[in-house]
C-alpha positions as CSV (number, residue, x, y, z in Angstrom):
1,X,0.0,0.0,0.0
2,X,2.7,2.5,0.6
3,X,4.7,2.0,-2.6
4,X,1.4,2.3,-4.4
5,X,0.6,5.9,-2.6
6,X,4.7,6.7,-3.4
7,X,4.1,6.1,-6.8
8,X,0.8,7.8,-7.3
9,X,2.7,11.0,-5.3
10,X,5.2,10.9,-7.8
11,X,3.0,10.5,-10.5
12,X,0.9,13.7,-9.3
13,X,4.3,15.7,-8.7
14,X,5.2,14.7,-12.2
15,X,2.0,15.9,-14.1
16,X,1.2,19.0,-12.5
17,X,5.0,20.7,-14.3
18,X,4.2,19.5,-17.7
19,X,0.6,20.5,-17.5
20,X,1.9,23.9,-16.1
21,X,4.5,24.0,-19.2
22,X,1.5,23.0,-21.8
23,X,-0.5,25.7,-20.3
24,X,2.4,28.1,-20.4
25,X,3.1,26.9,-24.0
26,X,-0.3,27.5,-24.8
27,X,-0.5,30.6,-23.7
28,X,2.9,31.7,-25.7
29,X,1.1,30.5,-28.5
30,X,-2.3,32.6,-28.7
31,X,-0.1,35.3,-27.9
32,X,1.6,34.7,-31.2
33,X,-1.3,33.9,-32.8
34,X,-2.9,37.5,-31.8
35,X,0.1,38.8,-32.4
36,X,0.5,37.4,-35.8
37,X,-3.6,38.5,-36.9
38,X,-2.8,41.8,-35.9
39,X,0.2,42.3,-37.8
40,X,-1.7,41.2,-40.8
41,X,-4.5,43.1,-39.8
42,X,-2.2,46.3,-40.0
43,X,-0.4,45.2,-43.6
44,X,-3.3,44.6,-45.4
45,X,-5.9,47.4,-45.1
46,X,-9.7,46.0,-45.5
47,X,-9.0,43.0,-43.4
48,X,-10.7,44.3,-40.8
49,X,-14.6,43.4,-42.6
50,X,-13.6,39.8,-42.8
51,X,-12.6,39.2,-39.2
């Protein structure tokens, strides 16, 4: 019983980074996906009506 509760703590301690890291990865990449549209947005004038 107390490897199995050592192994699921590690497994818990072990998820919670990566899911932080695909969050934070995530994140980066709406911001360049905004960042992107809106640097379109600017080059081609008219853009705006299709959004």
């Amino acid at each position: 019983q107390n490897i199995v509760g050592i192994s699921a703590g590690i497994k818990k301690s072990s998820v919670a980074p990566t899911h932080h890291q695909w969050r934070m990865e995530a994140f980066q990449a709406t911001g360049l996906t905004t960042l992107a549209s809106s640097s379109l947005r600017l080059l081609i004038p008219g853009s705006d009506s299709v959004h």
